[in-house]
C-alpha positions as CSV (number, residue, x, y, z in Angstrom):
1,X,13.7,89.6,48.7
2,X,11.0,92.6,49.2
3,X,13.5,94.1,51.8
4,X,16.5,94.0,48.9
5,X,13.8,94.8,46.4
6,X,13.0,98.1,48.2
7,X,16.4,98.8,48.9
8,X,17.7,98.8,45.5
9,X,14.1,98.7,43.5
10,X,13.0,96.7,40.8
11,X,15.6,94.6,39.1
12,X,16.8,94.9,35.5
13,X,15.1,92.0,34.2
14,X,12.0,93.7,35.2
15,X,12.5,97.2,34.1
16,X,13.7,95.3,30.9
17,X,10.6,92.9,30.5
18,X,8.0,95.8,30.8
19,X,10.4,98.4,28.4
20,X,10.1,95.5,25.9
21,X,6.5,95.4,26.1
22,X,6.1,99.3,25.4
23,X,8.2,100.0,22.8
24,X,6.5,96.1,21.4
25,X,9.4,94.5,21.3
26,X,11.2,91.2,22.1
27,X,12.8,90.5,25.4
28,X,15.6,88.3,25.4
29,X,16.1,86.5,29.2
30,X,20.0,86.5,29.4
31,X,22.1,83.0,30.7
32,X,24.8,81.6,31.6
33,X,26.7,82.7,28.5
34,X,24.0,85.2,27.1
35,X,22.9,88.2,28.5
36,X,19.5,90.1,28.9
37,X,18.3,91.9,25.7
38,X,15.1,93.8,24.5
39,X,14.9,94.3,20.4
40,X,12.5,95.8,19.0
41,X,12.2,97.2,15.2
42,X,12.2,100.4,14.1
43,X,11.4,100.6,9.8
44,X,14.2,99.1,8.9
45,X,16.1,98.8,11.4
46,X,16.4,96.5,14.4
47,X,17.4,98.2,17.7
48,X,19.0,96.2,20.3
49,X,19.6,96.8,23.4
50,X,22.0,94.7,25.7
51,X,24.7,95.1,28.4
52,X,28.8,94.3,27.9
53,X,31.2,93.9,30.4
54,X,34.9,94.9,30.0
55,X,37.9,94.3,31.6
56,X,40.8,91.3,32.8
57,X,39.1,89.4,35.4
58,X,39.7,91.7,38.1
59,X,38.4,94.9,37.6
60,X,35.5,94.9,35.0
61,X,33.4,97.6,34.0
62,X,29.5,96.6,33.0
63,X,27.8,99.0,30.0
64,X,24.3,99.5,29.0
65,X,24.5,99.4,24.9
66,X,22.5,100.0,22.2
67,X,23.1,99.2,18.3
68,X,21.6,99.1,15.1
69,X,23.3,98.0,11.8
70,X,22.1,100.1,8.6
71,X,23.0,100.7,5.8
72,X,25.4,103.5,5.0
73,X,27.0,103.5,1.5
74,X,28.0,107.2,2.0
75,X,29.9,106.8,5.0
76,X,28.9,109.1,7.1
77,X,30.5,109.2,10.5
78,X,29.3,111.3,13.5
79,X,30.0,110.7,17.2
80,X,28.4,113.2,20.1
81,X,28.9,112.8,23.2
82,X,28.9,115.5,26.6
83,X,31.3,118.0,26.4
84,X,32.9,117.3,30.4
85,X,33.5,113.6,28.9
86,X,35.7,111.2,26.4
87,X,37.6,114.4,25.3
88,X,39.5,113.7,22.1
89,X,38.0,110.8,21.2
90,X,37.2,110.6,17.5
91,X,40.5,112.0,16.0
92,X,41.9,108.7,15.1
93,X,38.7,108.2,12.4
94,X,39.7,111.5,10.5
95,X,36.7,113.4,12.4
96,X,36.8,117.3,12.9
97,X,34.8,118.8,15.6
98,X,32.1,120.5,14.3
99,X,29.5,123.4,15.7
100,X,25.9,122.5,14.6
101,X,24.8,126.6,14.7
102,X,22.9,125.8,17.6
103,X,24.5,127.5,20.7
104,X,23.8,125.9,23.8
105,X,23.8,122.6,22.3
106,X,26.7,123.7,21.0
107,X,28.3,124.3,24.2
108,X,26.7,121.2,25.8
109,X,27.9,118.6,23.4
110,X,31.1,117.6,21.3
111,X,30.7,116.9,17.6
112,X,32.5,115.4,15.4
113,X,32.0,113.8,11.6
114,X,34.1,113.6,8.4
115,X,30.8,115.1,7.1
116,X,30.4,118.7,8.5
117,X,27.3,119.3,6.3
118,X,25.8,116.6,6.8
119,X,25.9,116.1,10.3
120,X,24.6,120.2,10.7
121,X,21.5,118.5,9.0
122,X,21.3,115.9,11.1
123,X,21.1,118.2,14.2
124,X,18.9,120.4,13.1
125,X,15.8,118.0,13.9
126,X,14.8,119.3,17.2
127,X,13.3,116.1,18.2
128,X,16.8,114.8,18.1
129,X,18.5,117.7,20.3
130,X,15.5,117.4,22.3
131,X,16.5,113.5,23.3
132,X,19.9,114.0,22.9
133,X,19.7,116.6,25.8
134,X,17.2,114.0,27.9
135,X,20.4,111.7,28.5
136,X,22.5,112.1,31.6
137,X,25.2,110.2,29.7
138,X,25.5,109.9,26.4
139,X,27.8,108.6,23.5
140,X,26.5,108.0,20.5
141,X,28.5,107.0,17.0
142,X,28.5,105.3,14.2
143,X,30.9,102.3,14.2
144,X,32.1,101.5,11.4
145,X,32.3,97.7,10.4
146,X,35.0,97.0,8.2
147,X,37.9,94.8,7.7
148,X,38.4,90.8,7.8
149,X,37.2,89.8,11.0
150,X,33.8,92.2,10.3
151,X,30.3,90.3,10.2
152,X,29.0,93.3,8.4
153,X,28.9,93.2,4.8
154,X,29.7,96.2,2.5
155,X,28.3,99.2,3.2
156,X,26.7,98.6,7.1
157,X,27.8,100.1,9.9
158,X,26.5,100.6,13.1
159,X,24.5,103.2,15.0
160,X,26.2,102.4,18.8
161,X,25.1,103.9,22.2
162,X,27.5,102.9,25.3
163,X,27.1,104.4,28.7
164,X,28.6,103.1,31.9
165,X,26.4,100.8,34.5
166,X,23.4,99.2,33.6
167,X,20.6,101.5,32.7
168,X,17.4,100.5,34.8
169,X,15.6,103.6,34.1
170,X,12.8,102.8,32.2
171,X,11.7,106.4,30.9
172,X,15.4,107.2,29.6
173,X,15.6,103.4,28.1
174,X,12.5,104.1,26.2
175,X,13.8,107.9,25.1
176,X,17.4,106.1,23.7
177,X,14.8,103.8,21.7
178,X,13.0,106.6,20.7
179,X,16.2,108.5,19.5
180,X,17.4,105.7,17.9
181,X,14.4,105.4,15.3
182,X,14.4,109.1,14.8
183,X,18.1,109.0,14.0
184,X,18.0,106.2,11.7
185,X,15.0,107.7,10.1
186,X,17.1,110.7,9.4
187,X,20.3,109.0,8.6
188,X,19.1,106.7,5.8
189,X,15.5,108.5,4.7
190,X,16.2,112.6,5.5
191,X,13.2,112.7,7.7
192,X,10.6,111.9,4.7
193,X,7.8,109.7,4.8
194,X,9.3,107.7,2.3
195,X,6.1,105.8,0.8
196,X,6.3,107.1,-2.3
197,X,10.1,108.1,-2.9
198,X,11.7,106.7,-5.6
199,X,15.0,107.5,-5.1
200,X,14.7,106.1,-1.0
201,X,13.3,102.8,-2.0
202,X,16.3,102.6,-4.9
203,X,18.6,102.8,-1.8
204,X,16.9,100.4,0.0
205,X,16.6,98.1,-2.8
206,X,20.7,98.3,-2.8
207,X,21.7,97.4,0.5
208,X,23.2,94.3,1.1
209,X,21.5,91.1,1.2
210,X,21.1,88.6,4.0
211,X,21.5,89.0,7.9
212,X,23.7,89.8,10.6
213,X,23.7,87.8,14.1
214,X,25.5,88.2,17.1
215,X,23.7,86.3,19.8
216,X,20.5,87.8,18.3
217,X,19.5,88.5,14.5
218,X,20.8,92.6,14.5
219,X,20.1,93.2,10.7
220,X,18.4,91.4,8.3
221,X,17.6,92.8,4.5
222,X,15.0,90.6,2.8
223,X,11.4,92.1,3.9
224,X,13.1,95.5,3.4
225,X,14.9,95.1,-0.2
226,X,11.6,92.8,-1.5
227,X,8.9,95.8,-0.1
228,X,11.7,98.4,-1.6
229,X,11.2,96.1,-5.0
230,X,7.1,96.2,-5.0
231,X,7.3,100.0,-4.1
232,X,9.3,100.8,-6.9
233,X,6.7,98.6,-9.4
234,X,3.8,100.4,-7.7
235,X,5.4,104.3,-8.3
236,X,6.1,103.2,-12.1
237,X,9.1,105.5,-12.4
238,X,11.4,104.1,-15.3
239,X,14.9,105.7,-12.7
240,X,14.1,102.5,-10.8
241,X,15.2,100.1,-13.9
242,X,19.0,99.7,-13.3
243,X,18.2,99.1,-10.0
244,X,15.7,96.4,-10.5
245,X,17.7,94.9,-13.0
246,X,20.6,94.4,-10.8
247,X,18.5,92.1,-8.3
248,X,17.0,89.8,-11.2
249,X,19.7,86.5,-10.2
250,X,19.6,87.7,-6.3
251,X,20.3,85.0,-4.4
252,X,16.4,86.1,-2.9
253,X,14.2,84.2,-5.1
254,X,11.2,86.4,-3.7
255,X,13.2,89.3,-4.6
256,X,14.1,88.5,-7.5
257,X,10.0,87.4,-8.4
258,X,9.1,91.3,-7.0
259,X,12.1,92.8,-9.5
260,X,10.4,90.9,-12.3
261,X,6.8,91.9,-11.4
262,X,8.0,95.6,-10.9
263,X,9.6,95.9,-14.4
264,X,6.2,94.4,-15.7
265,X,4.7,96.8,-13.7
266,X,6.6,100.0,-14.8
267,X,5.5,99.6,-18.2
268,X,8.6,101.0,-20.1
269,X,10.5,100.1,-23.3
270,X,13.9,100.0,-21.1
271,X,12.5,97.1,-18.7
272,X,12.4,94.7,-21.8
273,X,16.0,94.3,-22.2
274,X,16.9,93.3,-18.5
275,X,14.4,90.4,-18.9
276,X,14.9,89.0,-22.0
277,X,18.1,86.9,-21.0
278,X,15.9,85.5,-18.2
279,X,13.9,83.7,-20.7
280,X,16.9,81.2,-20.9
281,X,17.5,81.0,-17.2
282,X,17.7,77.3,-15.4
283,X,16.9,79.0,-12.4
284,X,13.9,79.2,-9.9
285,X,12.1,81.8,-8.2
286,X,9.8,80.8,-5.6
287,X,8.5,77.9,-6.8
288,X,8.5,78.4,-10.6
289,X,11.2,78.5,-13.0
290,X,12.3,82.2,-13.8
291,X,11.6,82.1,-17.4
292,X,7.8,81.5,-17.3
293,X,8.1,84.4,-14.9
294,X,10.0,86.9,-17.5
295,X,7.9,85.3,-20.2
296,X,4.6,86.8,-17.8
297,X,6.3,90.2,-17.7
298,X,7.6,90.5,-21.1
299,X,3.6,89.6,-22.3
300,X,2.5,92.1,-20.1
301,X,4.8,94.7,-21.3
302,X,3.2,93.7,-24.9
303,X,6.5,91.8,-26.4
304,X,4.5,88.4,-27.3
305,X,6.8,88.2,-31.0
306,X,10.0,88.3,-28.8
307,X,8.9,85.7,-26.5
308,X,7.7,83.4,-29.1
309,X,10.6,83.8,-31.4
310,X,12.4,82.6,-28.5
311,X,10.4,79.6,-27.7
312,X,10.5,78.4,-30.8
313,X,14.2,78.6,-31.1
314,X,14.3,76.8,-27.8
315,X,12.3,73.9,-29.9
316,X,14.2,73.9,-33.0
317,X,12.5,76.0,-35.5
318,X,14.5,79.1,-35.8
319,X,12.7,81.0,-38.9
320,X,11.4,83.8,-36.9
321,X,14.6,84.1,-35.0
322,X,16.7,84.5,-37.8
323,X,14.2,87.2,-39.5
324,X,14.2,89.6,-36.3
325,X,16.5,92.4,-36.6
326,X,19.0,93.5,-34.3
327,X,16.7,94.8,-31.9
328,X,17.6,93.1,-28.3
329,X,20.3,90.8,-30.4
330,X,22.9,90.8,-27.3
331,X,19.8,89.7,-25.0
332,X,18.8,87.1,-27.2
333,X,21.9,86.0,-27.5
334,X,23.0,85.6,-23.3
335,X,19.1,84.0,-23.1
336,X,20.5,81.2,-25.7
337,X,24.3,81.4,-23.9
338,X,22.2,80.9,-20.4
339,X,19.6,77.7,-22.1
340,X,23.3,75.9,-23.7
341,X,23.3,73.6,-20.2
342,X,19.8,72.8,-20.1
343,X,17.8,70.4,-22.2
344,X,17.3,72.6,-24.8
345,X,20.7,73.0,-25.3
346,X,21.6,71.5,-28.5
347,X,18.7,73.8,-29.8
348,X,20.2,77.0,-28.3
349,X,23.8,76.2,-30.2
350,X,22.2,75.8,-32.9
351,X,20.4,79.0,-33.0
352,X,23.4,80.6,-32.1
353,X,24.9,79.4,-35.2
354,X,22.3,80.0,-37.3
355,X,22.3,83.9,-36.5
356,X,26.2,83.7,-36.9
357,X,26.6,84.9,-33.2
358,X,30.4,85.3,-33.0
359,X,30.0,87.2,-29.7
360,X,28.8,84.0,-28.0
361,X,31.9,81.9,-29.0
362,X,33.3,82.4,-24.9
363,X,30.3,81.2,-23.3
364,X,29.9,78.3,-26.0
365,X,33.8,77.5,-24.8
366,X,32.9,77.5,-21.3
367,X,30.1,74.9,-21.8
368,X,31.8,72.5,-24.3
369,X,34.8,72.4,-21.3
370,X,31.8,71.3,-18.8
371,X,30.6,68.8,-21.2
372,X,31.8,65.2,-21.1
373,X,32.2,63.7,-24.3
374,X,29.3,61.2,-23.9
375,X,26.9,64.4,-23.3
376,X,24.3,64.7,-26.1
377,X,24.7,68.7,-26.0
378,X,28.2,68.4,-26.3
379,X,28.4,67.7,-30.2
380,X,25.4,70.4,-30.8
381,X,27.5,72.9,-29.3
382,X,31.1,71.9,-31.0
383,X,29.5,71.8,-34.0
384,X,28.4,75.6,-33.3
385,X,32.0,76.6,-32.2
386,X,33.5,75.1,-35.5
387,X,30.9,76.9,-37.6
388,X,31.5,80.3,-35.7
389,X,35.0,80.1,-35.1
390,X,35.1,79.8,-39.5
391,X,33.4,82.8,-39.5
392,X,35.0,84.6,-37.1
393,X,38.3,84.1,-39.4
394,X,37.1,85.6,-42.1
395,X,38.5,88.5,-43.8
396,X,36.7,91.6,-42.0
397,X,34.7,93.7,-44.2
398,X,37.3,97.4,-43.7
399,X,34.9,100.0,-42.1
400,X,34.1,103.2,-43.7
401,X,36.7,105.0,-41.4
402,X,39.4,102.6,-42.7
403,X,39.0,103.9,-46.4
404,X,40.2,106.6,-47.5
405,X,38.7,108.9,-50.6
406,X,42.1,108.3,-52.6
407,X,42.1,104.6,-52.5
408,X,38.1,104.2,-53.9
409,X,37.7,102.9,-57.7
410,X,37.4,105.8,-60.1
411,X,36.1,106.0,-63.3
412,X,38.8,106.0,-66.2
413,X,37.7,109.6,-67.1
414,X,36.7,110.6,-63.7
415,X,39.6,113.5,-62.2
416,X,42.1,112.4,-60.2
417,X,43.6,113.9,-56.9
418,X,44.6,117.8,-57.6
419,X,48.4,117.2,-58.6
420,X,48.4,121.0,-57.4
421,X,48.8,119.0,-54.2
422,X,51.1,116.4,-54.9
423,X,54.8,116.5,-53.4
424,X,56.8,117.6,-56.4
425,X,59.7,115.8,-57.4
426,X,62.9,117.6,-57.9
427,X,64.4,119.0,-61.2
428,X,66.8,115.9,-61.8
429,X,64.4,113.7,-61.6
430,X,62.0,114.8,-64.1
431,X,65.1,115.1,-66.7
């Protein structure tokens, strides 16, 4: 063993063992149907790095790979490799070959993106030529991940190293790590410390939810899109609204429990709307029901009249609920839509009735269908699609734009139209 051990050094396992150590990562013994793997994280990001063999039974070929799902709604697509090797490649995904105005590296290197700019930007971190340069053999891409048989979901693709042989060098297997973060990090956050960017945590906030596994866990979104959540609460900035609002019924109940907490936190008129509906909600977020959870935020953002007006709708009294004014009316409205299948039900059909909400007739249909007969919501809510559907029939009040200045009431001896204007009839006529 020391005699094959000094012939052909250390073994990949080992190399592999201590790399995972200093770049604090997890190594990943391989088996009979697995093979050796070191992750480690970088941000976001979860770099892995594994070997993949190739070929009909007889001849194989064995390559050291690295990869690292991320999310890229853009689609950006680069691929660089060394310019003596995989000529052509890269013309079938609708890639030019690009000069990064950097000559040597230039010369050195083949470029190509669908994204000139962007990809000039991307090379113009010299820590990234620098490591690029460091590798004996390098091709680097971004794969993209699309189609039916993809694991991915919408909008992640794949930052992919591949070079030939398995890569026991452990200062060049730390340097691909390294080049990995520093690419991601430039990618997905242009190089800033992202902290306290609004517009970088909205992005993150937006990616996908859930994981992707192959063998190991390669990308997983929760941590990320939940700190991205509490960032954007922390930095206040009302741009961050839509965005939180679009996560409030993520399938992430913690997300969805730092979405409400951020709009609390913001402190702006526009974050009261998004929560309002939730304040009919059957659902729960970590542990406790969403509602007492927008009811918190919607205190806090000093709207104590529109949450009581609501609860006592929810218990039958609806005198405050019929004297508010159209202020939030559509989100009052899907709040007593979203309360129709719960207990309170027959209460929130009634309410709808009472403040004539024709607009809420489709979701009032879709319950009474889910309803059986025997259900004691079920003749609550019929009884507010009769009342509604009366209304609804009758005659509409025209709109100003439908009236024209001719056909108004005059007075008897208030002028008529100019007959200067009239169409005259002719001469026969008027005999």
């Amino acid at each position: 063993m020391n005699f094959l051990k000094a012939l052909f050094g250390p073994s990949q396992k080992t190399i592999w063992r201590q790399l995972s150590r200093e770049v604090r990562g997890q190594f990943h013994e391989g088996g009979l149907l697995t093979t050796t793997a070191v992750q480690a994280r970088a941000g976001d990001w979860i770099i892995t790095l594994d070997t993949v063999t190739t070929g009909d039974g007889k001849t194989n070929q064995t390559f050291t790979r690295l990869r690292a799902p991320y999310f890229n709604p853009e689609r950006f697509r680069f691929e660089i490799y060394r310019a003596s090797i995989f000529s052509g490649l890269g013309k079938a995904l609708g890639m030019q070959d690009v000069g990064v105005g950097h000559p040597r590296f230039d010369q050195d290197f083949v470029i190509k993106s669908n994204k000139p700019g962007r990809v000039r930007r991307l090379f113009d971190n010299p820590r990234i030529r620098k490591l690029i340069d460091a590798q004996p053999r390098i091709h680097l891409s971004v794969k993209a991940r699309e189609g039916w048989f993809s694991k991915f979901p919408e909008g992640v693709d794949e930052l992919h190293f591949q070079a030939a042989g398995v890569i026991k060098d452990l200062a060049q297997l730390k340097t691909l790590f390294d080049l990995f973060a520093e690419v991601l990090r430039e990618v997905c956050h242009e190089g800033k410390a992202y902290e306290d960017d609004v517009r970088i945590h909205i992005r993150r906030l937006r990616a996908p939810g859930g994981q992707i596994e192959d063998k190991h866990v390669l990308w997983e979104s929760y941590e990320m899109r939940r700190d991205a959540a509490a960032a954007l609460g922390r930095l206040g900035d009302p741009a961050a609204i839509p965005a939180l609002a679009s996560v409030l019924r993520d399938e992430d109940e913690k997300l969805t429990v730092r979405a409400i907490e951020a709009l609390a936190e913001i402190r702006h008129r526009d974050a009261v709307a998004p929560l309002v509906p939730l304040l009919g909600s059957r659902a729960w977020a970590d542990g406790r029901p969403a509602r007492e959870r927008a009811a918190v935020a919607l205190r806090q953002l000093d709207e104590n009249e529109l949450v009581d007006t609501l609860r006592e709708a929810f218990a039958g009294d609806f005198r405050r609920l019929k004297a508010s004014g159209d202020e939030y009316r559509a989100e009052i409205i899907a709040a007593l839509a979203a309360a129709l299948g719960a207990a309170v039900g027959p209460h929130a059909a009634n309410a709808l009735a009472e403040i004539n909400a024709v607009e809420a007739l489709p979701q009032l249909r879709k319950a009474q269908r889910s309803m059986s007969a025997s259900d004691p919501r079920a003749e609550a809510v019929s009884r507010a699609i009769r009342k509604l559907e009366a209304r609804a029939a009758l005659p509409r009040a025209a709109a100003a734009a439908d009236v024209g200045a001719d056909t108004l009431p005059r007075a008897a001896r208030e002028p008529g139209r100019d007959t200067g204007t009239l169409p005259r009839g002719s001469a026969k006529s008027a005999e």
